[in-house]
Backbone bond lengths (Angstrom), bond angles and torsions (degrees), N, CA, C in turn:
res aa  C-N    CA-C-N  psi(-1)  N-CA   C-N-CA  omega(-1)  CA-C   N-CA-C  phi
1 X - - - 1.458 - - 1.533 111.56 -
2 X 1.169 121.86 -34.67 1.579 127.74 -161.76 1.665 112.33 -96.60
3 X 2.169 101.56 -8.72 1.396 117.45 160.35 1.656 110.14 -74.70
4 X 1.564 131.31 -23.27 1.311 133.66 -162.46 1.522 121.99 -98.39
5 X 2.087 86.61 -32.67 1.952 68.87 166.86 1.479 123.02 -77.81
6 X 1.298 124.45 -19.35 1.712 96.20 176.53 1.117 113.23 -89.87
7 X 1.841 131.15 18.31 1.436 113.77 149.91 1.809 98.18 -79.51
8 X 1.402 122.36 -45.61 1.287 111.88 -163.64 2.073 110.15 -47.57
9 X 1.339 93.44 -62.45 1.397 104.97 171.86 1.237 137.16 -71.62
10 X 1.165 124.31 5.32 1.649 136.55 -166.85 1.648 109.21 19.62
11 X 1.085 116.55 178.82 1.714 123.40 172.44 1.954 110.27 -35.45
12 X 0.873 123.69 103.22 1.550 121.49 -166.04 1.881 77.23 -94.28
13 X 1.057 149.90 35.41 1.648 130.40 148.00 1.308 109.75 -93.26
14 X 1.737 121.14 -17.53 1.598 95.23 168.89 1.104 106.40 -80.84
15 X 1.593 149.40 18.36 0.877 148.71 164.22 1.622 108.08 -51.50
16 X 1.479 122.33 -50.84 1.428 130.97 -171.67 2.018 100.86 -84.10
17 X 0.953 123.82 0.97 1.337 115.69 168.02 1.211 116.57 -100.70
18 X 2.011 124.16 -13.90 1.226 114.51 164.94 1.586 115.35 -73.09
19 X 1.660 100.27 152.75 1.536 117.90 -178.98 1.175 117.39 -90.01
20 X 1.865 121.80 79.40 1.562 96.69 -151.48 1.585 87.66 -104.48
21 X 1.440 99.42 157.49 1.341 108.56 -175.86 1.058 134.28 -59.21
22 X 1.472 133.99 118.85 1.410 149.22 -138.25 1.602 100.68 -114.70
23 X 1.571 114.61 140.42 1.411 139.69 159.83 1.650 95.03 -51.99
24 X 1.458 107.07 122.03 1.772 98.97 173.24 1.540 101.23 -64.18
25 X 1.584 104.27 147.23 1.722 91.85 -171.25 1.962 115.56 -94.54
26 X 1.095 68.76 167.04 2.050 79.19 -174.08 1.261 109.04 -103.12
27 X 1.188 105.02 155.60 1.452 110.39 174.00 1.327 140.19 -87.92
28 X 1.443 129.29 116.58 1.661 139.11 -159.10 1.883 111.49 -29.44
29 X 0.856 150.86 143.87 0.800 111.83 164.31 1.620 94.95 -143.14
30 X 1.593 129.78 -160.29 1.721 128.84 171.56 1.736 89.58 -161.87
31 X 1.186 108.75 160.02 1.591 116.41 179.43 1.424 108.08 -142.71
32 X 1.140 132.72 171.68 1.712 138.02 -177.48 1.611 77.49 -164.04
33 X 1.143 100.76 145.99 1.824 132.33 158.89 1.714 105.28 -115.72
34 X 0.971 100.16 131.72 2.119 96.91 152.86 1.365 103.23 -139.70
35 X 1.182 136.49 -168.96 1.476 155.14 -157.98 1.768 89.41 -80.93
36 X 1.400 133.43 -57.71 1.310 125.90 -179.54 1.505 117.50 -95.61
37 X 1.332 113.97 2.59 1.854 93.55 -179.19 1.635 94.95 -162.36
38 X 1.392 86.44 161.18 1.642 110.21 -171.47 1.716 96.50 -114.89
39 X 1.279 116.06 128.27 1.935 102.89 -177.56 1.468 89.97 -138.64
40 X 1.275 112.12 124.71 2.171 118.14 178.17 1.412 72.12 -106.48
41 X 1.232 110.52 151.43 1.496 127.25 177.15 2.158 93.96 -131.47
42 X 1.105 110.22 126.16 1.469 98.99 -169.65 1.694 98.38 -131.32
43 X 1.967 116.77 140.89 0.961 90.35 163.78 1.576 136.46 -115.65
44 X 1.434 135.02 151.14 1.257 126.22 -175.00 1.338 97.43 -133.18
45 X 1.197 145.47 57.68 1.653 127.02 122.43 1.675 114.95 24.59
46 X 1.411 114.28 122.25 1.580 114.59 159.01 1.524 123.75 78.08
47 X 1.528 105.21 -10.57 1.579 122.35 -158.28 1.623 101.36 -98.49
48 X 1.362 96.34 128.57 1.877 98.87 164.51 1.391 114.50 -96.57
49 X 1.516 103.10 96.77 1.333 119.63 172.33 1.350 116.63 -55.30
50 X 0.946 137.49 3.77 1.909 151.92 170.82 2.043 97.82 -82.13
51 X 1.488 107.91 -53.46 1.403 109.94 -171.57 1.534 102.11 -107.31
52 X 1.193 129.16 -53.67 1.312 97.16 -164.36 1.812 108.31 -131.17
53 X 1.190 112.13 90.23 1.353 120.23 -142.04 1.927 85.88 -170.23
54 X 1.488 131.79 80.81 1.524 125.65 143.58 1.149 120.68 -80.82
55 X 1.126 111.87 149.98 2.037 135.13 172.03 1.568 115.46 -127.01
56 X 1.491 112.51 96.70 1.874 99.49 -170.34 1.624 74.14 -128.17
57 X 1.607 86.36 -177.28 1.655 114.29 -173.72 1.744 87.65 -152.17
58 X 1.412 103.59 156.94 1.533 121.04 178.50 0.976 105.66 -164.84
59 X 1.165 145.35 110.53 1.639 166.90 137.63 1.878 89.14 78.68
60 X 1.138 121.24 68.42 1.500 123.62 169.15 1.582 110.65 96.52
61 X 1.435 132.20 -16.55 0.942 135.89 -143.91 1.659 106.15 -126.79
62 X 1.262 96.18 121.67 1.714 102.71 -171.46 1.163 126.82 -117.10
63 X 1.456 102.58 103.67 2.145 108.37 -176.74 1.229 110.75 -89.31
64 X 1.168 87.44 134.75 2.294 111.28 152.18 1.121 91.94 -110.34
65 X 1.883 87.88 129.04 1.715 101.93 167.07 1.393 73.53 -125.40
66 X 1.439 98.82 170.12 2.035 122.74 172.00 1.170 91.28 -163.87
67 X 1.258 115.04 150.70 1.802 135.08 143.13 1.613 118.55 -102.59
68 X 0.865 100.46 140.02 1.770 109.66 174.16 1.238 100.44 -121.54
69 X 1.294 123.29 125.31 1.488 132.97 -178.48 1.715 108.13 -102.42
70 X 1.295 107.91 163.31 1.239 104.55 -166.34 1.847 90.05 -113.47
71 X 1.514 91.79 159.26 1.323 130.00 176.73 1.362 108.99 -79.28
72 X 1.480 121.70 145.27 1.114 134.21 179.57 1.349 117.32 -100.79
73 X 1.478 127.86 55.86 1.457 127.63 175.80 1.585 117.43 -107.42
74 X 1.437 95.61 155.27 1.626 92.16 173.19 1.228 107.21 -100.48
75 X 1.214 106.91 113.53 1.472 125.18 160.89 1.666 107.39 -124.73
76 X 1.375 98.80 179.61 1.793 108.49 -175.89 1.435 108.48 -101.26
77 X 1.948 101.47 -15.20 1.510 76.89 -162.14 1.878 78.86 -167.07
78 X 1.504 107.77 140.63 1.704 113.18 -179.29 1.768 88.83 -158.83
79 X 1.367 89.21 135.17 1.184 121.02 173.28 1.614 113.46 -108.39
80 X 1.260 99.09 20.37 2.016 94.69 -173.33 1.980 90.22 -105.33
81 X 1.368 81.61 149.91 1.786 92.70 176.60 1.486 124.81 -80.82
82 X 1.269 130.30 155.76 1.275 115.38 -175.42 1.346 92.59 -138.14
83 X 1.597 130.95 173.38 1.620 117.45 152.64 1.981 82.11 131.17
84 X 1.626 75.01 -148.23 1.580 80.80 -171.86 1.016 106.00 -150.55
85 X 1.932 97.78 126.79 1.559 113.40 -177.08 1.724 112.08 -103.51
86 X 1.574 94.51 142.00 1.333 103.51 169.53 1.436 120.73 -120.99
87 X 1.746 121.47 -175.62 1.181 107.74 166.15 1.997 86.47 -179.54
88 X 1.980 92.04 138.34 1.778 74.03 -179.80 1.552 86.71 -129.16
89 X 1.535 108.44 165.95 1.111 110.73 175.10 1.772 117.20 -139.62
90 X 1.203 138.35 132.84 1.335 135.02 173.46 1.391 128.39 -57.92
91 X 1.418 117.57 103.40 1.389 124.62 -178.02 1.808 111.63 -52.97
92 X 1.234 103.39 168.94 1.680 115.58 -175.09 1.664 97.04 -72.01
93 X 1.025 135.06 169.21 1.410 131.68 -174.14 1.626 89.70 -94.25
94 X 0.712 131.09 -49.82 2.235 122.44 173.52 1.247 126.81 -59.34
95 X 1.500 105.48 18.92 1.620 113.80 -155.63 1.695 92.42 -89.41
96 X 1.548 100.88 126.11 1.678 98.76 169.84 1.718 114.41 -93.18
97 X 1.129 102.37 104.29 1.267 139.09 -157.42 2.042 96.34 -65.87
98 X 1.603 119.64 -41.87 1.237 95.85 171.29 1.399 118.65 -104.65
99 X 1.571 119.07 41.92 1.048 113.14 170.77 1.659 98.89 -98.32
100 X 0.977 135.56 -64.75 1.304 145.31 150.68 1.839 106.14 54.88
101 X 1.318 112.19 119.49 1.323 122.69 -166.40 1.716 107.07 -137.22
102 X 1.402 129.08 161.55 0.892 123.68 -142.69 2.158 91.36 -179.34
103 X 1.413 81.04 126.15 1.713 87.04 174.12 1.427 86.62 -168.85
104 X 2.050 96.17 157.05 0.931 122.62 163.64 1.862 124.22 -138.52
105 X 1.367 97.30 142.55 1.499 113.87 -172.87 1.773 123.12 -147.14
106 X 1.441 91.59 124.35 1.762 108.38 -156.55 1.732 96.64 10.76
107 X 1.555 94.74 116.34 1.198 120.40 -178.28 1.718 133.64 58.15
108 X 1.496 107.53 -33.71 1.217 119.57 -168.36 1.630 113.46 -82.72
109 X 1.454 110.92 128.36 1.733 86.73 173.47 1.702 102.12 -118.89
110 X 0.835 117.24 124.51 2.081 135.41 -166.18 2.016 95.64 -103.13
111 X 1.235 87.93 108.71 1.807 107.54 166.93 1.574 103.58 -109.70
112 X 1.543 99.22 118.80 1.426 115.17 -173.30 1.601 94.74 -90.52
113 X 1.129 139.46 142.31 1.571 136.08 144.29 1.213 110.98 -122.81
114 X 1.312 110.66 132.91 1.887 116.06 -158.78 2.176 74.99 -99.47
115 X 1.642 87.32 150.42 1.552 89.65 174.35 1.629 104.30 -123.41
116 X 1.225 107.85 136.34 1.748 103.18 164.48 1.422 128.20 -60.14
117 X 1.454 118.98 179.30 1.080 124.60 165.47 1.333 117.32 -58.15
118 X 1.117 142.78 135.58 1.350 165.23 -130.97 1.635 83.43 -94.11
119 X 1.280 118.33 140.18 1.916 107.50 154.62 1.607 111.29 -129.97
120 X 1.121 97.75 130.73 1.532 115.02 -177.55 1.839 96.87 -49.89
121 X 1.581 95.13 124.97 1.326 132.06 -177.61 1.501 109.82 -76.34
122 X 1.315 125.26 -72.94 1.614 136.70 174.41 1.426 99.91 -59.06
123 X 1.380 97.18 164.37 1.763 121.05 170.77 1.885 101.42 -143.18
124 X 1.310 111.29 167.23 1.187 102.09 -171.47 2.076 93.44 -101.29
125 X 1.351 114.46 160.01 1.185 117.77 179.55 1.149 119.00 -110.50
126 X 1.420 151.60 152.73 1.442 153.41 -144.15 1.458 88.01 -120.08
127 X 1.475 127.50 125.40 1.402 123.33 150.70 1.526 102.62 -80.85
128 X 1.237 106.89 172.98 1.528 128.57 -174.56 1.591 117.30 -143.99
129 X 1.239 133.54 117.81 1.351 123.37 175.86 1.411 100.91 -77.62
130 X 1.648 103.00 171.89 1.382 105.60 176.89 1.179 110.90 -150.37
């Protein structure tokens, strides 16, 4: 039996040299809510947030896009990612959308969203006999 699995399975290490097709990757991110602010804390390593570093919003919904460009070295072999990562996430429904702030520091980029006062959702309804 212990002669058959490595005909069944052959060498399973070229297993780690195939390129199998990968989820484009997203970007790390952590969040905190409190009563006044919404903060996505996201990370991008290596990235010049001046060039390739977007921040949009669309009907509640808030993207980071980035590109990471690749380096021109000769090597045989890199395992670092290049391309372009995204990641969106759904704001709080009180989120004041043009206050919206945005910084970055070694590596980290921190989106503040200040939130309003909360507004009562329900109303009470009148029954009626009939």
């Amino acid at each position: 039996m212990s002669a058959l699995l490595p005909r069944l399975f052959g060498d399973m290490t070229d297993w780690l040299e195939v390129d199998f097709p990968r989820v484009p990757p997203a970007i790390r991110v952590e969040d905190r809510v409190s009563d006044r602010e919404y903060v996505l804390r996201a990370e991008l390593p290596g990235i010049d947030p001046e060039k390739d570093v977007q921040v949009t919003i669309l009907n509640g919904v808030l993207t980071l896009k980035a590109e990471r460009r690749e380096q021109t070295d000769a090597t045989s072999r890199s395992e670092f990612r290049y391309g372009v990562l995204h990641r969106s996430v759904r704001l709080p429904v009180n989120a004041d959308e043009a206050a919206i702030t945005a910084t970055y520091d070694k590596g980290i980029l921190e989106i503040t969203v200040p939130l309003t006062a909360a507004e009562a959702t329900g109303r009470q309804i009148t029954v009626t006999i009939r």
